[in-house]
N, CA and C of each residue as an Amber inpcrd file, in Angstrom:
protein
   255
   0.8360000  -1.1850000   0.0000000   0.0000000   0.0000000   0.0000000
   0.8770000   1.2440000   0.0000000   0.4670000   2.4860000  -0.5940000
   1.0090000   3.5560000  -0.5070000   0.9870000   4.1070000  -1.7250000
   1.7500000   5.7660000  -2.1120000   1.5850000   6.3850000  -3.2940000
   2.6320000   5.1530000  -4.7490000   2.2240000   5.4310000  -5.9140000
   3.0520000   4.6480000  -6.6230000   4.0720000   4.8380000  -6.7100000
   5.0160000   4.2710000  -6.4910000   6.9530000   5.0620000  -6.9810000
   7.2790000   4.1400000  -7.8300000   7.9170000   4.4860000  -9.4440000
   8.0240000   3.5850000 -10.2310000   9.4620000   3.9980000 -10.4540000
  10.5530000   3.2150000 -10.8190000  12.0640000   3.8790000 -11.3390000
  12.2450000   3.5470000 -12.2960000  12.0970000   4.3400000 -13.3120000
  12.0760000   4.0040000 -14.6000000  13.7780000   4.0160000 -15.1970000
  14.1570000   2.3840000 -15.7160000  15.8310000   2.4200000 -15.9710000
  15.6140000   2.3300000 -17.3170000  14.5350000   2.4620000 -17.9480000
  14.6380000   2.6230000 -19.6990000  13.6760000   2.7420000 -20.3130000
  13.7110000   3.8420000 -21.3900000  12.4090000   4.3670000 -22.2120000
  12.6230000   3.3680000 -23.9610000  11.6410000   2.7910000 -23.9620000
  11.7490000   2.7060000 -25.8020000  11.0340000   3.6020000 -26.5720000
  11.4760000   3.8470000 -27.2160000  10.8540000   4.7250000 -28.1750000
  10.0590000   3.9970000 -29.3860000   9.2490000   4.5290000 -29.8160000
   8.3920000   3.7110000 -30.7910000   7.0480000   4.3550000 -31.3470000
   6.6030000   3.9710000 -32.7330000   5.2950000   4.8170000 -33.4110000
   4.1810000   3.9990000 -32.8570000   3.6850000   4.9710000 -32.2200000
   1.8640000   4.3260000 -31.7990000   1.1710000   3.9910000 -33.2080000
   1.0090000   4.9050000 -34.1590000   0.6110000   4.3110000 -35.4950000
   1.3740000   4.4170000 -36.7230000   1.5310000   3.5120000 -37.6230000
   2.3950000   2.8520000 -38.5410000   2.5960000   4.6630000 -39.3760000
   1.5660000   5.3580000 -39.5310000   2.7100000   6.7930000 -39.8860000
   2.9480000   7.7090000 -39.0270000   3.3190000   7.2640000 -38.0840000
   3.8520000   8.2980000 -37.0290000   5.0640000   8.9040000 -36.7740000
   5.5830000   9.2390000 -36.0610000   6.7740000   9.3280000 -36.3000000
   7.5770000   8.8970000 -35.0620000   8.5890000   8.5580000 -35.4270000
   9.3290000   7.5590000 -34.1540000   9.3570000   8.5700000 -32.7620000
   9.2310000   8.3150000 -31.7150000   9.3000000   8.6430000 -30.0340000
   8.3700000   9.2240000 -30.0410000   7.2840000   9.4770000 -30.7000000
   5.9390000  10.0050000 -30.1110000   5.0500000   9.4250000 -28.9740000
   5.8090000   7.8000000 -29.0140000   5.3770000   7.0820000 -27.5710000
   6.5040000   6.2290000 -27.3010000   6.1680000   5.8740000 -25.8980000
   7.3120000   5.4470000 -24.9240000   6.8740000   3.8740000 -24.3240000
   7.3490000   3.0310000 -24.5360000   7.0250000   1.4310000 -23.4810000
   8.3460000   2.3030000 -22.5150000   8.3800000   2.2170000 -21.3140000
   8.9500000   2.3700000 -20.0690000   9.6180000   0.6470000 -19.5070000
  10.5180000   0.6950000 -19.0150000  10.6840000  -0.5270000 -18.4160000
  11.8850000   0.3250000 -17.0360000  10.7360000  -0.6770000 -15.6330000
  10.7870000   0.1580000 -14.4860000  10.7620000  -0.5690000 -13.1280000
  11.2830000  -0.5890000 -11.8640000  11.0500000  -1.2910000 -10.9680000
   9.7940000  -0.4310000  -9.9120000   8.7890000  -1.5850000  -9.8550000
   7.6410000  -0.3450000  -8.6790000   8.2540000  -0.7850000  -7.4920000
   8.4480000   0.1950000  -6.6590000   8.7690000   0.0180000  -5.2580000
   7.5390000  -0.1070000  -4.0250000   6.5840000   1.2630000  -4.9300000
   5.3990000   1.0560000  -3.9090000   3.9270000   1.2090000  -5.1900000
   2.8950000   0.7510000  -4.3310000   1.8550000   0.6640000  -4.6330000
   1.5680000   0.3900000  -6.3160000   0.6110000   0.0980000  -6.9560000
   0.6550000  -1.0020000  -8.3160000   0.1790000  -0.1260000  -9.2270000
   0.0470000  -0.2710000 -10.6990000  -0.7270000   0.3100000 -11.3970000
  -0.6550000  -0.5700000 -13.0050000  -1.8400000  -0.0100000 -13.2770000
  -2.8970000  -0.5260000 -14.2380000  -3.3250000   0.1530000 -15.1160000
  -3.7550000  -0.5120000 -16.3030000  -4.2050000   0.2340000 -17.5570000
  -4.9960000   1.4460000 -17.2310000  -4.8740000   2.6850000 -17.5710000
  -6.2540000   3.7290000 -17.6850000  -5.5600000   4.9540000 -16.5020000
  -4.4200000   4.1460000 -15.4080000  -3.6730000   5.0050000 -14.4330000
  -3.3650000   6.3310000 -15.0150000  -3.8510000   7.7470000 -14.3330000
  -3.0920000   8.4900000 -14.3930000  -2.0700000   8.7590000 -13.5830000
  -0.6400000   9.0010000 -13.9620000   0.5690000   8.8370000 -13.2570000
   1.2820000  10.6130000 -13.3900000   1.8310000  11.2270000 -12.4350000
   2.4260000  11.9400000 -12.4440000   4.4500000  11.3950000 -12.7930000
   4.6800000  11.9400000 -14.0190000   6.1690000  11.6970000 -14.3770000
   6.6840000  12.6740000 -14.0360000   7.9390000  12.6610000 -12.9480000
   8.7530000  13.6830000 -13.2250000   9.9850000  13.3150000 -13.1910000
  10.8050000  14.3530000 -13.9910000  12.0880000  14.4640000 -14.9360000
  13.0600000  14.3870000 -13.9410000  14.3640000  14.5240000 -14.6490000
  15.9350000  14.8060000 -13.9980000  15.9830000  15.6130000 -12.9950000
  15.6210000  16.8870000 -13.5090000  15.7250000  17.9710000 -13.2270000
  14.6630000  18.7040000 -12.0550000  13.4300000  17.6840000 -11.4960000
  12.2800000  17.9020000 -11.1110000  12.9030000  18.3980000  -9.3930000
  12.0000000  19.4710000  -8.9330000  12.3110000  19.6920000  -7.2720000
  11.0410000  20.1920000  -6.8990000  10.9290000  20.1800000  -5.5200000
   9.7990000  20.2390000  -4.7560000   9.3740000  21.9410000  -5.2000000
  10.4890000  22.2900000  -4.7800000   9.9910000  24.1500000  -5.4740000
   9.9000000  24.3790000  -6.7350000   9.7620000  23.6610000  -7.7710000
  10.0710000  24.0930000  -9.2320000   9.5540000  22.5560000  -9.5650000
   8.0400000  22.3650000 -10.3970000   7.6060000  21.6360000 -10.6680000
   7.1640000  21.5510000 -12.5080000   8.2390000  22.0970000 -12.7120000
   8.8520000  22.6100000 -13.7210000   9.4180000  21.3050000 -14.8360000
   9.8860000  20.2170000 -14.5840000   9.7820000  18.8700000 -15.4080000
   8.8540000  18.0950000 -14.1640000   8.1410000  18.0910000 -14.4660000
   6.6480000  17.1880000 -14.4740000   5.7580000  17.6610000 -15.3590000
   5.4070000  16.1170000 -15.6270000   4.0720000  16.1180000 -17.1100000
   3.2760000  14.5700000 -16.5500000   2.0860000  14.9490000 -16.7410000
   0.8760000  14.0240000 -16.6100000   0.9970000  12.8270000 -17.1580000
   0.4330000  11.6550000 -17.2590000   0.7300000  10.7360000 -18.8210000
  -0.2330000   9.8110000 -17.6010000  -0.8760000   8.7750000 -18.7940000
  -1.8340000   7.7830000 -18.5790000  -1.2430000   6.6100000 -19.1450000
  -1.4400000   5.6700000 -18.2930000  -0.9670000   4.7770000 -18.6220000
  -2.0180000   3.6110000 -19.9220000  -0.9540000   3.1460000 -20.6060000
  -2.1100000   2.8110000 -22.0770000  -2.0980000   0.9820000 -21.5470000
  -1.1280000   0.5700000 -21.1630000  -0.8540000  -1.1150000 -20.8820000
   0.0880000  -1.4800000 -20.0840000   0.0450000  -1.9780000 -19.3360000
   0.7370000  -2.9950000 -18.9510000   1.1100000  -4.3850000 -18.4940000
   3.1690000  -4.6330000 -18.8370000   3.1640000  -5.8920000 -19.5370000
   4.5160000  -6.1210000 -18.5870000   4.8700000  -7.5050000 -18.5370000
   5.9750000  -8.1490000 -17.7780000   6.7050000  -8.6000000 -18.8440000
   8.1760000  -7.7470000 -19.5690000   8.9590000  -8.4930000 -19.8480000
   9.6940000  -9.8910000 -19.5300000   9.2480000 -10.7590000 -21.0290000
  10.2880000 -12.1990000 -20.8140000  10.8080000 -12.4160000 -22.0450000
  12.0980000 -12.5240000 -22.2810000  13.0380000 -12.4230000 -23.0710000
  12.7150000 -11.4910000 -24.4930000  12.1170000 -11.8230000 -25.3030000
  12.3090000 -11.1700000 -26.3400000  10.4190000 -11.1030000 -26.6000000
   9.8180000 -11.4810000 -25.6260000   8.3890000 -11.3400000 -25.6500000
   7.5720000 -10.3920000 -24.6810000   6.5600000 -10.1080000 -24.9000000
   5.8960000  -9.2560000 -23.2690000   4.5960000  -9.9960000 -23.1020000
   4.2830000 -10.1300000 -21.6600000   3.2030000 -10.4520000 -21.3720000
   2.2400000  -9.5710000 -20.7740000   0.9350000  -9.2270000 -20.9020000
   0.0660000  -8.2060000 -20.8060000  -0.2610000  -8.8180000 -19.5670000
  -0.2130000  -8.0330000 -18.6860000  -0.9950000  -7.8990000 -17.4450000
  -2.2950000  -7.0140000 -16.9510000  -3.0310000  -7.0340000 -16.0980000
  -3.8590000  -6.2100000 -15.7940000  -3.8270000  -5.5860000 -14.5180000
  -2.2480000  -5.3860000 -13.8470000  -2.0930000  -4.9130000 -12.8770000
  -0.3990000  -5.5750000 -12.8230000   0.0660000  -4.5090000 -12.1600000
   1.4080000  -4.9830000 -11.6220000   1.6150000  -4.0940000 -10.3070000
   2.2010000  -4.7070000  -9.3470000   2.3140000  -4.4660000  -7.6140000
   3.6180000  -4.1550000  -7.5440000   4.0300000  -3.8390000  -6.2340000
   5.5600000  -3.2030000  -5.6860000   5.9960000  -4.5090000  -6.1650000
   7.2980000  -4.7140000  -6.2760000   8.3230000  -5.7120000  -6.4620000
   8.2850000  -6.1910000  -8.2250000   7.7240000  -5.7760000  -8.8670000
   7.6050000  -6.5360000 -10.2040000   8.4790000  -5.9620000 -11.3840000
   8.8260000  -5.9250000 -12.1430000   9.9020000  -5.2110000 -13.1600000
   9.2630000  -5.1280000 -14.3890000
């Protein structure tokens, strides 16, 4: 239980639709430390650069899926909890 904390150690970049243009969306791959989240989540992201006085890199984003990397495949989940990658 508690607010979500996710650590995100890598962004992919990739076209949501076949003419898009590359990094207009992101698969994330991340360790949750606390509390879980699920398709439809709105999540507060914030940046490098983010501080309590200057909220200045933070941006909103909803979460579209999520999936448990295994090797060169993903598996769709409908929830993932603290401890999961």
């Amino acid at each position: 239980n508690g607010p979500l904390m996710i650590h995100v150690t890598k962004l992919y970049a990739f076209n949501k639709n076949n003419g898009g243009i590359a990094g207009q969306s992101f698969s994330a791959l991340g360790r949750i430390y606390s509390g879980s989240v699920k398709a439809g989540d709105k999540v507060r992201v914030l940046g490098e650069a983010y501080s309590l006085d200057d909220d200045e890199d933070m941006a909103f984003a909803t979460v579209e899926s999520v999936a448990i990397p295994r090797g060169r495949f993903r598996t769709e989940v409908t929830v993932a909890r603290a401890g999961s990658w």
